[in-house]
C-alpha positions in Angstrom: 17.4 -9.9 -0.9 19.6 -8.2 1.6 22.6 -8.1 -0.6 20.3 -6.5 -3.8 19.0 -4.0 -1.1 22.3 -3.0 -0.1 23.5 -3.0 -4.0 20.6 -0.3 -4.5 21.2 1.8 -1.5 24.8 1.9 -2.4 23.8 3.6 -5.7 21.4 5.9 -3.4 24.4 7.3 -2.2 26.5 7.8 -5.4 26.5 11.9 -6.0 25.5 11.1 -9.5 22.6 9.2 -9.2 21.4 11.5 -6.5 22.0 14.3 -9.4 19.7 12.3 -11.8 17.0 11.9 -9.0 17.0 15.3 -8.8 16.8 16.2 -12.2 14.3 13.5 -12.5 12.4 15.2 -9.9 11.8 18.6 -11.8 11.4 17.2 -14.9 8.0 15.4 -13.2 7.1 17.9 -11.6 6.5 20.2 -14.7 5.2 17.3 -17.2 2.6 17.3 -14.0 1.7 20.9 -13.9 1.1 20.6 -17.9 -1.8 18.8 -18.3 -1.7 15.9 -20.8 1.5 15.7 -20.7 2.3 13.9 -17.6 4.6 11.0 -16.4 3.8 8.3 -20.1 5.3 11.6 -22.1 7.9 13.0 -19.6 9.2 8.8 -19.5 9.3 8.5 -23.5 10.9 12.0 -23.8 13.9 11.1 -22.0 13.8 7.6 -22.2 16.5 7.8 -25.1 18.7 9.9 -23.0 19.2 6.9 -20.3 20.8 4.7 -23.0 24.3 3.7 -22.0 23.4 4.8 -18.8 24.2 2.3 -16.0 20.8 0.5 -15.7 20.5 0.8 -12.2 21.0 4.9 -12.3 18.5 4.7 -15.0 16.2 3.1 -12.7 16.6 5.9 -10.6 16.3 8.2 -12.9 13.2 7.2 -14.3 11.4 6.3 -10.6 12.4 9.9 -9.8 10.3 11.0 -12.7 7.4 9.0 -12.1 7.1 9.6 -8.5 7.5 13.9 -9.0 4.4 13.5 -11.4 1.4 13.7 -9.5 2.4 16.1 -7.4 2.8 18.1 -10.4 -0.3 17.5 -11.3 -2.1 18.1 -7.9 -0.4 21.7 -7.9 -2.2 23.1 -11.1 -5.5 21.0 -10.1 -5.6 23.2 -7.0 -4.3 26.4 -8.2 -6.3 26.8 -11.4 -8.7 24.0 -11.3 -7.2 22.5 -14.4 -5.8 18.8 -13.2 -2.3 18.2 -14.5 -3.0 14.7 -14.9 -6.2 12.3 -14.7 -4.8 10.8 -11.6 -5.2 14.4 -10.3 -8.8 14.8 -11.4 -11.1 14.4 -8.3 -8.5 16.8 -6.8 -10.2 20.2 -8.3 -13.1 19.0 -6.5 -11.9 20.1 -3.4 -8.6 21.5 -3.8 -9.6 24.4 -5.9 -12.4 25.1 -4.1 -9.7 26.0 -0.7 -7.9 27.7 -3.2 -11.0 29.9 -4.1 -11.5 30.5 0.1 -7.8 31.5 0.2 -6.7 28.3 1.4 -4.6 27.1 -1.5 -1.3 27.1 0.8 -2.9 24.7 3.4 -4.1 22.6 0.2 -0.2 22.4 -1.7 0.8 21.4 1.7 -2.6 18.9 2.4 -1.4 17.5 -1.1 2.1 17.1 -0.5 2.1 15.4 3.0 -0.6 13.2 1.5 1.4 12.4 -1.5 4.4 11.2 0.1 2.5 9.0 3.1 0.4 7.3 0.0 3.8 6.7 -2.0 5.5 5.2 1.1 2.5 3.3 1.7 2.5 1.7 -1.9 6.0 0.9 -1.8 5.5 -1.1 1.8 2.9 -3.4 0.4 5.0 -3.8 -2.9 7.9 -5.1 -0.5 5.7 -7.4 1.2 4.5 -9.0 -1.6 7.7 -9.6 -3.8 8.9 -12.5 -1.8 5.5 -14.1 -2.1 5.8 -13.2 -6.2 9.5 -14.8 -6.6 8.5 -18.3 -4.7 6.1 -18.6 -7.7 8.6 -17.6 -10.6 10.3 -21.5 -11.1 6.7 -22.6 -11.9 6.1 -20.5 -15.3 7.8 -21.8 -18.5 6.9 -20.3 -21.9 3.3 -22.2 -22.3 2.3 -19.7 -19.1 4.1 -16.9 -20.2 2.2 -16.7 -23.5 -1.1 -17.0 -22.0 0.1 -14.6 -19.3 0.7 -12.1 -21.9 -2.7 -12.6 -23.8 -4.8 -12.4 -20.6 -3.1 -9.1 -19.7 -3.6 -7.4 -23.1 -7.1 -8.7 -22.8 -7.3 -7.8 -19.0 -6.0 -4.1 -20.1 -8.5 -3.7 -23.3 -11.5 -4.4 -20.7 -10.0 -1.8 -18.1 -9.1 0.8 -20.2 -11.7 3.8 -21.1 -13.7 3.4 -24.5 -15.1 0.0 -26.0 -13.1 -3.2 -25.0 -13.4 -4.1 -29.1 -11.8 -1.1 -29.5 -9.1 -1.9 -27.3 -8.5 -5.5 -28.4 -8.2 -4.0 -31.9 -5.5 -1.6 -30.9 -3.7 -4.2 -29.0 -3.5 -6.4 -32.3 -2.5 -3.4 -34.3 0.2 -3.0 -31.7 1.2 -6.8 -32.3 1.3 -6.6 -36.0 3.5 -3.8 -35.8 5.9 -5.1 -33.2 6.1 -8.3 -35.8 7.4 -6.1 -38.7 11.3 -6.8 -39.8 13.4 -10.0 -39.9 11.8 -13.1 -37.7 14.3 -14.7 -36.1 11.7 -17.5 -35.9 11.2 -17.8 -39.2 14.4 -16.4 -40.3 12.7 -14.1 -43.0 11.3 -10.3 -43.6 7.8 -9.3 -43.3 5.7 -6.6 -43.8 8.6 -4.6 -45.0 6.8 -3.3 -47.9 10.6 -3.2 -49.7 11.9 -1.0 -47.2 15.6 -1.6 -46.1 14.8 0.8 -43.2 12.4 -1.7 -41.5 14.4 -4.4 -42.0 15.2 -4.0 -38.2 11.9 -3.6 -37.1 10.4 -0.4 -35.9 12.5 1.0 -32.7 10.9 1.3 -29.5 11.8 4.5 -28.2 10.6 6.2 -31.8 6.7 4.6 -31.6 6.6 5.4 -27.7 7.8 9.2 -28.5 5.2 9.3 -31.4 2.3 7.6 -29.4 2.6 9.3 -26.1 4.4 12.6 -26.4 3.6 13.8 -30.3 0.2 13.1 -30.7 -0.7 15.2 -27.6 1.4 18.1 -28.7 -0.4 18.2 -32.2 -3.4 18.1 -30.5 -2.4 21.0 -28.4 -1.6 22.9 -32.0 -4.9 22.6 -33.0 -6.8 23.5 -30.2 -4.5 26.9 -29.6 -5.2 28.9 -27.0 -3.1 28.8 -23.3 -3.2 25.2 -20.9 -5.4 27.0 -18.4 -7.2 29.5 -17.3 -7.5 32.2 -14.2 -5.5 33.4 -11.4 -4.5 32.0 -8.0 -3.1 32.8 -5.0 -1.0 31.2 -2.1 -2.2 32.3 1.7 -2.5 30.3 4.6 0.0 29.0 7.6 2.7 27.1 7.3 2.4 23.5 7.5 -1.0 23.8 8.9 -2.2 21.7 5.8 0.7 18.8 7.3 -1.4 18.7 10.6 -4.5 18.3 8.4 -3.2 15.2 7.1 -1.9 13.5 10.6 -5.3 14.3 11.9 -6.8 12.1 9.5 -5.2 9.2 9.6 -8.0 6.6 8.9 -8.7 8.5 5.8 -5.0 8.3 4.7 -4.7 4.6 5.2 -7.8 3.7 3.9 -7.2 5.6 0.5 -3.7 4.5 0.2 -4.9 1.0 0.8 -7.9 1.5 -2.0 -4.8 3.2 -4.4 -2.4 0.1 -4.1 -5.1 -2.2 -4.8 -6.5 -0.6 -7.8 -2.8 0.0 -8.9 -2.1 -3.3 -8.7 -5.0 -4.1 -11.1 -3.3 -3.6 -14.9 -4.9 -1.1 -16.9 -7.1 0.4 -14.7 -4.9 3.1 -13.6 -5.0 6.2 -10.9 -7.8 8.0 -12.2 -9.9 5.3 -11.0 -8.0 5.3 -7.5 -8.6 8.6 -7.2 -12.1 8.7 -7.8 -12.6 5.7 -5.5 -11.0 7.3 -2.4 -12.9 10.4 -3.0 -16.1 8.3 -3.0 -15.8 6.3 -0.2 -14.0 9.4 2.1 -16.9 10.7 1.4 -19.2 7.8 2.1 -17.3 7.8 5.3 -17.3 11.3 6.4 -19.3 12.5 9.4 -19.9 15.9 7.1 -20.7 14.6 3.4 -22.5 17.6 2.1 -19.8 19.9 2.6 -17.1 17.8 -0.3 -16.5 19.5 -3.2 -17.1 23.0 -1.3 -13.2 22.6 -0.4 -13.0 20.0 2.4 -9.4 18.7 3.5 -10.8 15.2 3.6 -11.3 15.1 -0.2 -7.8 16.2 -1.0 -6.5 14.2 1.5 -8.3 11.1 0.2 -7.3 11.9 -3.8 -3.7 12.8 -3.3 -2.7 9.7 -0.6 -4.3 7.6 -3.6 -2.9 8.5 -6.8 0.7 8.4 -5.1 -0.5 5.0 -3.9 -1.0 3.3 -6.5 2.7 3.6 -8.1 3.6 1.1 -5.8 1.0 -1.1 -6.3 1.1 -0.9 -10.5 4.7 -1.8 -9.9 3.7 -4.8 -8.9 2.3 -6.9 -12.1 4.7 -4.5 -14.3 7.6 -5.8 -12.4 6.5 -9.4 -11.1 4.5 -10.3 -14.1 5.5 -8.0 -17.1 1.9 -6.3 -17.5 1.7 -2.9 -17.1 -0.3 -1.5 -13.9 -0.7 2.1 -15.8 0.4 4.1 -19.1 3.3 5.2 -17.8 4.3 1.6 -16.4 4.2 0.5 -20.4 6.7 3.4 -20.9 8.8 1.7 -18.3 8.9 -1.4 -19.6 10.4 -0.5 -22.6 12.7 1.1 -20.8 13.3 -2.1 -19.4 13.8 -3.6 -23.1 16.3 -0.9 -23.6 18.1 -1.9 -21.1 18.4 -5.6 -21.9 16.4 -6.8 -18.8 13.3 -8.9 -19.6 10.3 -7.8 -18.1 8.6 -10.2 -15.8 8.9 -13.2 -13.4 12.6 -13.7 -14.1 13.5 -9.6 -13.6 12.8 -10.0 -10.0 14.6 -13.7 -9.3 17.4 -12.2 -11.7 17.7 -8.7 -11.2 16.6 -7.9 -7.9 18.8 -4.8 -7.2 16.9 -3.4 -10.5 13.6 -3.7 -8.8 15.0 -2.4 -5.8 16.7 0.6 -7.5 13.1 1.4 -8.3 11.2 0.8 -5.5 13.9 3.6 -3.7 14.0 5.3 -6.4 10.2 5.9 -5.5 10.4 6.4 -2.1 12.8 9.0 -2.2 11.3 10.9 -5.3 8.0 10.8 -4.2 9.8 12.4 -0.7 11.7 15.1 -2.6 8.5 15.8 -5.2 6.5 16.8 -2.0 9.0 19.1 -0.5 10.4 21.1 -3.7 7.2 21.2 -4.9 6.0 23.4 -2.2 8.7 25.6 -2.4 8.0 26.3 -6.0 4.4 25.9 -6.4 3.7 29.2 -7.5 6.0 29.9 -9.9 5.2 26.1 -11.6 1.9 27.2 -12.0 2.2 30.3 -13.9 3.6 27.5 -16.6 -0.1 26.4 -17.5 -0.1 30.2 -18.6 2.0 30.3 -21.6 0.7 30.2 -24.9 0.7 26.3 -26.3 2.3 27.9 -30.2 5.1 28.9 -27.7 5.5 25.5 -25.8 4.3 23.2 -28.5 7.8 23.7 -30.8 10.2 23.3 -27.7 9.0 20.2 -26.5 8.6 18.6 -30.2 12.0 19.6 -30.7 12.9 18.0 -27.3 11.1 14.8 -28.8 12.6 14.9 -32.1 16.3 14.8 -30.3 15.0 11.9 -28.0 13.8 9.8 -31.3 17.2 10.9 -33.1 20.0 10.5 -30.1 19.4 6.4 -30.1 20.9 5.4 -33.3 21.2 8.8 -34.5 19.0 8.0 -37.7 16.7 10.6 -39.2 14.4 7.9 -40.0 13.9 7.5 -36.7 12.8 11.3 -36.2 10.2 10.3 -39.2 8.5 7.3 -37.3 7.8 9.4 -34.1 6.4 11.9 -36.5 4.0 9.5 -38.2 3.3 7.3 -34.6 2.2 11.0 -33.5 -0.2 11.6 -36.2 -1.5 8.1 -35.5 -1.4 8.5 -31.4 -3.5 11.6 -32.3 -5.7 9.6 -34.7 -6.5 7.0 -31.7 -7.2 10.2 -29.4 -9.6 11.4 -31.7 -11.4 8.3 -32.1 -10.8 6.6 -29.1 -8.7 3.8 -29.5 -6.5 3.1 -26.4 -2.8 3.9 -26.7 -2.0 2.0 -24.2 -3.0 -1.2 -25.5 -1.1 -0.1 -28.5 1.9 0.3 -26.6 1.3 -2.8 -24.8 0.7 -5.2 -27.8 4.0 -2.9 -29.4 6.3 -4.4 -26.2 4.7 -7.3 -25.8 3.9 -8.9 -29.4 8.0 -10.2 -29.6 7.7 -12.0 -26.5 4.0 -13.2 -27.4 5.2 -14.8 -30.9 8.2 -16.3 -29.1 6.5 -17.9 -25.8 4.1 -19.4 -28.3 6.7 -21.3 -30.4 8.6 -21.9 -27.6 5.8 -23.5 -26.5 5.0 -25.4 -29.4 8.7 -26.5 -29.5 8.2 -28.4 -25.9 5.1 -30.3 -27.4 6.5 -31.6 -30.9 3.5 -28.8 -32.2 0.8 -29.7 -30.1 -1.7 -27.5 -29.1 -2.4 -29.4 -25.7 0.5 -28.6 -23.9 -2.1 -25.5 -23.0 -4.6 -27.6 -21.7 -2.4 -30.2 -19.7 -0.4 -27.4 -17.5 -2.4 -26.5 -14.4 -1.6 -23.0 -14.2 -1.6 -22.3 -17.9 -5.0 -24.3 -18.1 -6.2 -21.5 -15.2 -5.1 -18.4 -16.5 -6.6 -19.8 -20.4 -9.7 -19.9 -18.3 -9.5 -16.4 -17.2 -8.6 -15.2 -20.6 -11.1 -16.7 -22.4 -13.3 -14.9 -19.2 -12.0 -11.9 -20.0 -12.8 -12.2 -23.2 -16.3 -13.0 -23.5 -17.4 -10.6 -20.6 -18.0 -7.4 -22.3 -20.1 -9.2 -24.4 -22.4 -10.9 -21.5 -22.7 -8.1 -20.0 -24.1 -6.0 -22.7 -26.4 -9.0 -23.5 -27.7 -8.9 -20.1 -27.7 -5.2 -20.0 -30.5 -5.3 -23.6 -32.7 -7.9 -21.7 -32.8 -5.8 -18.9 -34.0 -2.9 -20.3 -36.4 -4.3 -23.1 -37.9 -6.1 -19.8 
């Protein structure tokens, strides 16, 4: 581990990878100030652009991007009330409010101290728990990885917002979809529909492009108008929000605990995190009836949480190959574009990769806070400009992403139709991310399962006679049948 660590910090110190983290830095920062953009769309807008990179400045790269976001987002949730993204949505409650009393300085600087202390937080825990995660890898063959894969995309369907049918559908839709093209299984086309193009499948970086980043810029079209709303102003002393934070030190560790471990649950995300911190600081708090009036504690809580849980969503992404959060699906096919394979065997394999990330992180999340105070202002006067006026540059940024990988217009034609049906799922509230999920995952599903069926000379037992394939089938089929408890229970309840 020492030798992967010092790989990575080597690379830490290459000018050029310390060019992309910058780079990376500002690009995250305004995907966060936009909101509905955030870090899923600013990841599958440049993801093409890292191809041929050297995987471990891509790391970078990328890291630097997700750790800029929710800064991003905090500054636009405090200046004009209008949360860049959901992670940053209990941060109006409070943050704008300070703004209002002409304390929106001391709240930028409440967010960014808060920001990086969570982020370096998330990361600690993450490094703590890797060693336990790789003595653990040598016991998982494809029988476990196959049910592995089910329970998360089941595990994900229950956490994510809307119906878990809804979600399980989406999932399978992403499965079918991923299964399109030559089986090398089989060793024959399906669901070509005659098509030479999908011979080959459909390419990642096109559907994530579509799904993430075009379907919320066609529903910006249609609803016209600017991002947001209002004026705000910048006033206070410096770092007097940065001794806000160190006063409050229970509050920070305590919400950066409760961010890791939501992160660290796949699917769930940091808008939950975020809420959850602001609840219990204000559960905690000797003066509860003054939150959401502009109290440091709330911001304090919400910001130290959201940056949090990065680290801990890393976690099953990295260890296990299930994605802790939307953009965490977006990073694992950017793992998949680089040739790594996502779970148990990326961290005994490819340590340094992980590594790369976990720094990559760190220092982001370190950078994010500081340049974003120094442009704060001027980022938020971005949420001002007319959507008919942003809409066409950043499609056109997306088109050149789909394009730029194998430099095939049909490729510029898929992101357009996975946008129109991202935007369809938006509008009627199907997950994307279980889409995406059962998109990445449905190759290695199909192939873990004959794999498995290989081992056994086609018997189905070899399911049941594994201990910890056995235990996770248990929690799958858990999982499963939940939802459906629970609403029973829910009916008897109320007609009693």
């Amino acid at each position: 581990m020492f030798e992967a660590f010092t790989d990575a910090l080597g690379y830490l110190t290459d000018p050029i990878t310390i060019t992309y983290i910058v780079l990376g830095n500002i690009t995250g920062l305004i995907f966060g100030v936009l909101p509905g953009l955030g870090g899923a769309a600013a990841l599958a807008i440049l993801l093409p652009l890292t191809y041929g990179m050297d995987p471990m400045v891509a790391m970078f790269f990328l890291a630097a991007i997700m750790g800029a976001v929710p800064f991003g987002g905090s500054i636009s949730a405090i200046l004009l009330n209008t949360p860049g993204t959901a992670v940053n949505a209990a941060t109006c409650l409070d943050g704008h409010p300070m703004a209002q009393k002409g304390e929106a300085k001391k709240a930028l600087e409440i967010a960014a101290t808060a920001s990086g202390l969570g982020a370096l937080f998330g990361v600690f825990v993450l490094i703590l728990v890797l060693p336990a995660v790789r003595s653990v890898i040598l016991l998982f063959g494809p029988p476990e990885f196959f049910i592995l894969f089910l329970f998360g995309l089941a595990t994900v369907a229950l956490a994510s917002m809307g119906s878990f049918l809804k979600g399980l559908i989406a999932g399978g839709a992403g499965i079918l979809f991923s299964l399109v093209g030559y089986s090398m299984v089989f060793g024959d086309l399906r669901f070509t529909l005659g098509s030479e193009h999908l011979w080959d499948g459909f390419s990642l970086i096109p559907v994530i492009v579509g799904i993430f980043a075009v379907s919320e810029l066609i529903n910006y079209a249609l609803r016209g108008g600017t991002i947001a709303h209002g004026e705000a102003s910048i006033s206070g002393r410096s770092f007097e929000g940065v001794k806000e934070v160190f006063r409050q030190k229970k509050n920070l560790l305590r919400s950066s605990f409760i961010g890791t471990v939501i992160g660290i649950i796949p699917g769930i995300g940091g808008a939950a995190a975020n809420f959850v911190a602001y609840i219990e600081a204000k559960r905690r708090s000797k003066h509860p009836e003054t939150f959401g009036t502009g109290n440091p504690e709330g911001v304090v809580a919400t910001e130290s949480a959201n940056n949090a849980k990065d680290g801990g969503a890393l976690l099953p992404t990295l260890g296990l190959g299930i994605p802790g959060s939307v953009q965490m699906a977006v990073l694992l096919g950017a793992l998949v574009l680089h040739g790594l394979t996502p779970g148990p065997l990326l961290v005994k394999d490819h340590l340094d990769i992980v590594l790369a990330l976990v720094l990559g992180l760190v220092v982001s999340s370190l950078l994010a806070s500081t340049f974003g105070l120094l442009t704060a202002h001027s980022l938020a006067k971005i949420t001002r400009i007319n959507v008919h006026y942003i809409v066409p540059v950043v499609l056109s940024f997306c088109f050149v992403g789909a394009y730029a990988l194998r430099e095939n217009i049909w490729d510029v034609l898929m992101a357009l139709v996975f946008g129109f049906l991202g935007y369809g799922m938006i509008r009627f509230d199907y997950s994307k991310i279980c889409f995406v999920i059962g998109f990445i995952l449905g190759v290695y599903v199909e192939r873990s399962f004959h794999q498995s069926l290989m081992m056994s000379y086609g018997s189905f037992r070899i399911f049941l006679e594994r201990p910890i394939t056995l235990f996770l089938l248990v929690l799958f089929l858990f999982v499963f049948i939940f939802p459906f408890v629970k609403k029973k229970i829910a009916v008897r309840n109320n007609n009693s």
